[in-house]
N, C-alpha and C positions, 0 to 999 in steps of 0.2 A: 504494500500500500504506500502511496507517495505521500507522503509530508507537505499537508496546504502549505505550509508555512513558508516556502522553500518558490523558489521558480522552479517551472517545470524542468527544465536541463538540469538543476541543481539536484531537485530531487531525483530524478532518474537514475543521476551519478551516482547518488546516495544508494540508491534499491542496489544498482550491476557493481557498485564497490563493495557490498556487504555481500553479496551474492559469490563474487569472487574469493575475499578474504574467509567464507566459511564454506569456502570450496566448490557448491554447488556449483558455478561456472569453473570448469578446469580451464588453468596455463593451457594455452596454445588454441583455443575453443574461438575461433571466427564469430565475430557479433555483425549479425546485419541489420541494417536498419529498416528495412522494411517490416523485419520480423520484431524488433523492440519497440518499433509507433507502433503495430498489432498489438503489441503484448502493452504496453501503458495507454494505448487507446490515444495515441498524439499524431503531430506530423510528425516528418522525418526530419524539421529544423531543431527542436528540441532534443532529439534523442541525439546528431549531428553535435550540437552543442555539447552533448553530456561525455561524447565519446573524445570529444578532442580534451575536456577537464580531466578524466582517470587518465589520458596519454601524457600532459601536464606530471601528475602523480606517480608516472610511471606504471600505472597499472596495465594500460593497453597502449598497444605500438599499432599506428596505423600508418600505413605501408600503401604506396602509389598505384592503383589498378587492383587491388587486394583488400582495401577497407579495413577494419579495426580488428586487431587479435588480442585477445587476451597475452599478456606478456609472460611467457616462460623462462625460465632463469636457467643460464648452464652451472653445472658446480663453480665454477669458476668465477661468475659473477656472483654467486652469493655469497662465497668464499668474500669478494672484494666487500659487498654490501655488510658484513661482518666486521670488513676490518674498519670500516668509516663510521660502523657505530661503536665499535669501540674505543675509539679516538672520542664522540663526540657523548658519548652516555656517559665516558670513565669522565670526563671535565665537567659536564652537567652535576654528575654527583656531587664533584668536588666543592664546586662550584654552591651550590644548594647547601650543602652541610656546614659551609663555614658563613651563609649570612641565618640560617635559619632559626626560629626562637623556638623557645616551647611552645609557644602558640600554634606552629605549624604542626606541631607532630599527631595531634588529634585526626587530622585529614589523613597522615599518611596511614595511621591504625586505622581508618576506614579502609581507605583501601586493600590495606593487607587483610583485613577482616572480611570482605570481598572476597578477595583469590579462593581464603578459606571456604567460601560458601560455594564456589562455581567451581572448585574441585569435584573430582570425581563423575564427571557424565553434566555438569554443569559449561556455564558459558566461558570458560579460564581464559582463551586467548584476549579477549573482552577483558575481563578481571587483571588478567597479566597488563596489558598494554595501560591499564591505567592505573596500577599501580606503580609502577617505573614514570608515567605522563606526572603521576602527583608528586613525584620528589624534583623531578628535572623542573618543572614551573617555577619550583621556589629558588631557582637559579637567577631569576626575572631575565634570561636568555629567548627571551621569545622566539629569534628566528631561529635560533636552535634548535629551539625543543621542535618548532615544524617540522625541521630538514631531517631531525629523531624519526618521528612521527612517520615520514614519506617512509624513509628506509625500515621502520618495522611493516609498515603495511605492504611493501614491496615481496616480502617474504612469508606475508602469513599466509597467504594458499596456500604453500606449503606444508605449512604447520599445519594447517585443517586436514591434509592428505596421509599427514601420517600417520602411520597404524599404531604407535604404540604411545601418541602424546599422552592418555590419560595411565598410561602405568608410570612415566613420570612424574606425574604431577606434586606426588608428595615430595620430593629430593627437592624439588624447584620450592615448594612451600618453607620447607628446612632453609633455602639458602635466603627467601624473602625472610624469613625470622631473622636469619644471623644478619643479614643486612639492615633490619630497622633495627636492630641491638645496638649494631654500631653508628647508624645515626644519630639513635636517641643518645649513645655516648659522645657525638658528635667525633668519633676517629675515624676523620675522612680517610686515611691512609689505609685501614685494612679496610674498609667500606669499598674501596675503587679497587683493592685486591680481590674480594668477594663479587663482587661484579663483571670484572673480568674473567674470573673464572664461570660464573653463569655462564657469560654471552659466548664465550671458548666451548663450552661445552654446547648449547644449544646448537651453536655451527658446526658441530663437529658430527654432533646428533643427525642433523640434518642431512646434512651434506650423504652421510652414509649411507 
């Protein structure tokens, strides 16, 4: 269902980016436009509009005489898309931990209390992505935290594809505990150590 709230292209973006990040649209899946103004009941300028904003995002690559593809990733690029987040998530942390008050930390226990909930056959890549979004903000790195943002959505089709994300789910809980430990102790130093090894392992996960 589209979002009044939203312009039409905007919202469309919104349905085929949620559609793709929880897999139901696979990498590499041809989107026509004929068949997405059928399916949201629009013209073909709106959905036209929607497809060039995920290519923006890097979600879809549209290609000359070939129209819009879902973007699929070789190990290699994802490999690369790993190493740019971990450059830019390990600084965001850092970043955040050394201006943030008590005041903050309320928000991030929500969030961590979140993951907990969407464990287990629940919504986690949701949960996950905004619990990392809720520590990197208080960086006040804005365009950072976007450019975060584009590079985890680049990769969670992915994630939604793979068979055994929810047998990990509790390791990945364990290392969000030991990391709000150490925020709430405010020692960015093992915090950016603990993060890097997530994100090392996540890509490693993956990639495999």
């Amino acid at each position: 269902m589209l979002r009044k709230s939203l312009s039409l292209a905007d919202a469309i973006a919104e349905t085929l980016k949620a559609d793709i990040q929880a897999g139901t649209i696979l990498p590499g899946t041809r989107l026509h436009q004929e068949d997405l103004a059928k399916r949201f009941s629009v013209s073909r300028v709106p959905v036209r509009d929607a497809l060039f904003k995920l290519n923006s995002e890097g979600l879809v690559s549209i290609e000359a005489n070939r129209g819009a593809i879902v973007t699929k990733l070789t190990p290699e690029q994802i490999s690369e898309i790993y190493d740019l987040r971990l450059i830019l998530e390990c600084d965001a942390l850092e970043r955040a931990i050394k201006v943030m008050t008590p005041n903050d930390l309320p928000a991030v226990r929500r969030a961590l209390k979140m993951c907990r909930l969407q464990a287990d056959g629940g919504d986690w890549l949701t949960a996950d992505n905004e619990f990392h979004r809720t520590i990197y903000r208080l960086s006040g790195r804005t365009k950072q935290v976007e450019i975060i943002d584009t590079l985890r959505a680049s990769v969670q089709a992915y994630w939604a594809q793979y068979s055994t994300l929810a047998t990990n789910e509790s390791h990945w809980l364990e290392q969000h505990d030991a990391l709000y430990r150490c925020i709430e102790q405010k020692d960015a130093r093992r915090a950016v150590k603990l993060l890097r090894t997530h994100l090392i392992e996540a890509s490693i996960k993956l990639i495999s």
